[in-house]
C-alpha positions in Angstrom: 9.4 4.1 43.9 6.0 3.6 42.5 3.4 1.1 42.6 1.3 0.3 40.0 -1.7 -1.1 40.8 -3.1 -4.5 38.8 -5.7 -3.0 37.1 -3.5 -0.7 35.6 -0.9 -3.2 34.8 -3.6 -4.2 32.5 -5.0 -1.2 31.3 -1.2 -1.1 29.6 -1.3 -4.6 28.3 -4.6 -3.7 26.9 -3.0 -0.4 25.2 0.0 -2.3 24.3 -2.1 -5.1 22.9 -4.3 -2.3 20.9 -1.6 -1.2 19.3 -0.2 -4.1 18.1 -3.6 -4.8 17.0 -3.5 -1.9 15.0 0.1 -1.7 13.5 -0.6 -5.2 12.1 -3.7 -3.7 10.5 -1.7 -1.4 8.7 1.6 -3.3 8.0 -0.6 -6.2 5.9 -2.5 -3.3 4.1 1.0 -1.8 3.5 2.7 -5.4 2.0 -1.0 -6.1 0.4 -1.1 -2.3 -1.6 2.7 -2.9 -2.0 2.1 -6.5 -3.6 -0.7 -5.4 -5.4 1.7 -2.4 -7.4 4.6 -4.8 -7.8 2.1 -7.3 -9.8 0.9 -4.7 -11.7 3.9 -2.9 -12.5 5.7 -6.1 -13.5 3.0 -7.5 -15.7 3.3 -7.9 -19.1 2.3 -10.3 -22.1 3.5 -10.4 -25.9 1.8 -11.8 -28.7 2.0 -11.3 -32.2 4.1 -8.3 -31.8 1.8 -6.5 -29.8 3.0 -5.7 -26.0 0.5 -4.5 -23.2 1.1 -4.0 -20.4 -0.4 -1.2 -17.1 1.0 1.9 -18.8 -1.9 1.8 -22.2 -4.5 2.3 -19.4 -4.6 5.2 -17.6 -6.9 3.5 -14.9 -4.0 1.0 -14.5 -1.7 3.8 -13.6 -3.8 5.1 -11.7 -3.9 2.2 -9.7 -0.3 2.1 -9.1 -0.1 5.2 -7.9 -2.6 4.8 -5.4 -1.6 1.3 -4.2 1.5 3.2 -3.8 0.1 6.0 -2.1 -1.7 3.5 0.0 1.8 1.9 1.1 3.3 4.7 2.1 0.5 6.3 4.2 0.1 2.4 6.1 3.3 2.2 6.3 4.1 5.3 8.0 1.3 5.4 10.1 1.8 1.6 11.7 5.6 3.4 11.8 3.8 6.2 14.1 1.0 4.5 16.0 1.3 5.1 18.9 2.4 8.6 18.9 -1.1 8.8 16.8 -3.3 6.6 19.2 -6.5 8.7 19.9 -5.6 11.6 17.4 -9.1 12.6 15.7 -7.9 13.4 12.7 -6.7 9.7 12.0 -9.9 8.9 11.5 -10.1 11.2 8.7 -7.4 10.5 7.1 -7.6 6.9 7.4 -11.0 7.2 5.8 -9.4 9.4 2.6 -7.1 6.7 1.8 -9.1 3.9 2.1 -11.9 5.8 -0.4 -9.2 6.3 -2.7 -7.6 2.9 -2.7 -11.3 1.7 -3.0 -11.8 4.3 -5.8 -9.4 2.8 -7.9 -9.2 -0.9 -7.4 -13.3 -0.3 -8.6 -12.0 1.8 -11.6 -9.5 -1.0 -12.6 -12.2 -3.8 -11.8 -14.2 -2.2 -13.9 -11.8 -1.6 -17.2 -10.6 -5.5 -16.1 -14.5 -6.5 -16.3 -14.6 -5.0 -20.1 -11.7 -6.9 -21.1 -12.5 -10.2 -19.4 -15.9 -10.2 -20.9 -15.8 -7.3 -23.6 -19.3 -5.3 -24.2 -21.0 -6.4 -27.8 -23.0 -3.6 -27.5 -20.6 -0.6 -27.4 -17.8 -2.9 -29.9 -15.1 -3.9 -26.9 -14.1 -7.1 -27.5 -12.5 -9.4 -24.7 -9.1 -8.9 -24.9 -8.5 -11.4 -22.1 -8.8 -14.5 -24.7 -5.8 -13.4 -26.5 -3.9 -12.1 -23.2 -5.1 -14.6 -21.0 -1.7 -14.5 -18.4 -1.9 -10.7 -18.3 -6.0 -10.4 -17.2 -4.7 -13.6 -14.7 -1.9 -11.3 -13.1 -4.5 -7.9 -13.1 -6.9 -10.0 -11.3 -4.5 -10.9 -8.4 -3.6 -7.3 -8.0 -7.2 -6.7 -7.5 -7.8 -8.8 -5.0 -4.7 -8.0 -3.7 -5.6 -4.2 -3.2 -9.1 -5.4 -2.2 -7.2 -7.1 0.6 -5.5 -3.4 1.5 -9.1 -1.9 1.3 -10.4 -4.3 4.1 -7.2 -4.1 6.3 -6.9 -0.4 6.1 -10.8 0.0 6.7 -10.2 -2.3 9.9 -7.3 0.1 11.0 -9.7 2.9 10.6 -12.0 1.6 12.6 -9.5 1.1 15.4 -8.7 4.9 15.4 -12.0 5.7 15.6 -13.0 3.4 18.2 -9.5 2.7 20.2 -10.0 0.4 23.6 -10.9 2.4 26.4 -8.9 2.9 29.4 -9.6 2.7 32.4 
């Protein structure tokens, strides 16, 4: 029979606790990047015969398949945390995916931006007048991946800096 001591008893809680920390993390960047690929997939507008929707903008499809990407690497790594607690290359990868997911929820700001407020200057008019409910829906799913950017980015700061133990 063992006997743990109660300082280790609550080096565990502390690891235990860590980890929970940190598969939370990564499960709301997983719904958020899920959420955020859903709205986008799903949103669509009609008017006067004319239909848009993500796939006439290949920075829209981009962004699904990263928001996707994004899901699927949070979700299998809050899946596998703690058989990945204090691997170094978590860190890396972490960082790799949250660059990307950044990467493209700027991209699609950015094409979003143009059609919200058009540029006079180069003859892109603001589409969002006319498709007012589609622009409302691509906004969401920015701030939705935004939201995956900031959890994910939290994550990766827990796997480079886990708790200690003593």
């Amino acid at each position: 029979m063992t006997i743990e001591l109660e300082s280790q008893q609550r080096d565990e809680t502390a690891s235990t606790s860590d980890i929970a920390a940190v598969v939370s993390l990564r499960l709301l960047a997983a719904a958020t990047s899920l959420a955020a690929a859903v709205v986008v997939i799903t949103n669509h507008q009609q008017r006067w015969g004319i239909r848009v929707d993500f796939t006439l903008f290949q920075v829209w499809i981009a962004f699904v398949a990263m928001n996707l990407g994004c899901f699927l690497y949070a979700a299998a790594t809050a899946a596998a945390a703690r058989r990945l607690a204090g691997k170094g290359w978590l860190h890396n990868a972490d960082q790799l995916v949250v660059n990307l997911e950044a990467a493209a929820t700027a991209g699609a700001g950015a094409v979003g931006s143009i059609a919200m407020w058009g540029n006079e200057a180069s003859g892109w008019y603001a589409v969002c007048r006319m498709y007012r409910r589609y622009c409302n829906a691509g906004l969401a799913a920015l701030v939705l991946s935004f939201a995956a950017v900031l959890f994910l980015g939290f994550a990766s700061v827990r796997s480079r800096y886990p708790k200690k133990i003593n």
